[in-house]
N, C-alpha and C positions, 0 to 999 in steps of 0.2 A: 245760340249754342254757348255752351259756358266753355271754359278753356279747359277744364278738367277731364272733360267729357272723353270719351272714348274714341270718340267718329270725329277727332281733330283731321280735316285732313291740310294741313297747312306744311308738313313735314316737318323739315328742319327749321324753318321759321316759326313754327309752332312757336306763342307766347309763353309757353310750358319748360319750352327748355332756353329760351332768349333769354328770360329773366333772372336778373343779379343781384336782386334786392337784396340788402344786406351784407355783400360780399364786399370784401376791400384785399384790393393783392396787395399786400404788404412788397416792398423792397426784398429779396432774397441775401444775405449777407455772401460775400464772393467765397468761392471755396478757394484753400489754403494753395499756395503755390506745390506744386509736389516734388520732390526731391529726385525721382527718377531720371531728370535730365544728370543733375549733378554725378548719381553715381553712373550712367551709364560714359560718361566722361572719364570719370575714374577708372571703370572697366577696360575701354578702350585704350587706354595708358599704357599701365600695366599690359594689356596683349600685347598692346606694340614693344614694351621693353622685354618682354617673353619671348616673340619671338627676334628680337634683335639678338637677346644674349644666345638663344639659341643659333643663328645663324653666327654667331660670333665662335662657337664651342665647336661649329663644323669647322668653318676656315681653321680654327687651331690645328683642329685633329687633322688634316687635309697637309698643311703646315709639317706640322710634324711628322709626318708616315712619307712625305717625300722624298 
């Protein structure tokens, strides 16, 4: 039986799909660091001074109206 043949039944080991002749996996170069940590650092910053000054603006008014 030739390998090409129809009535392979060998399955997944079939010679048909084993074979890598010619193929070489290159190295994949690494993909770029992403930036996303950094800004979401920055994000969180700023909320936290967001709401600090805001908790800051209540104690004033609080402060003042007593």
């Amino acid at each position: 039986m030739n390998w090409w043949a129809n009535d392979c039944n060998q399955g997944h080991d079939c010679p048909a799909r084993v074979a890598k002749i010619g193929r070489r996996d290159y190295a994949k170069e690494p993909c770029p660091p992403s930036p996303a940590p950094r800004y979401l650092k920055h994000l969180a910053k700023w909320v936290l001074i967001c709401i600090a000054a805001a908790f800051s603006a209540i104690l004033t008014l609080v402060a003042t109206h007593a």
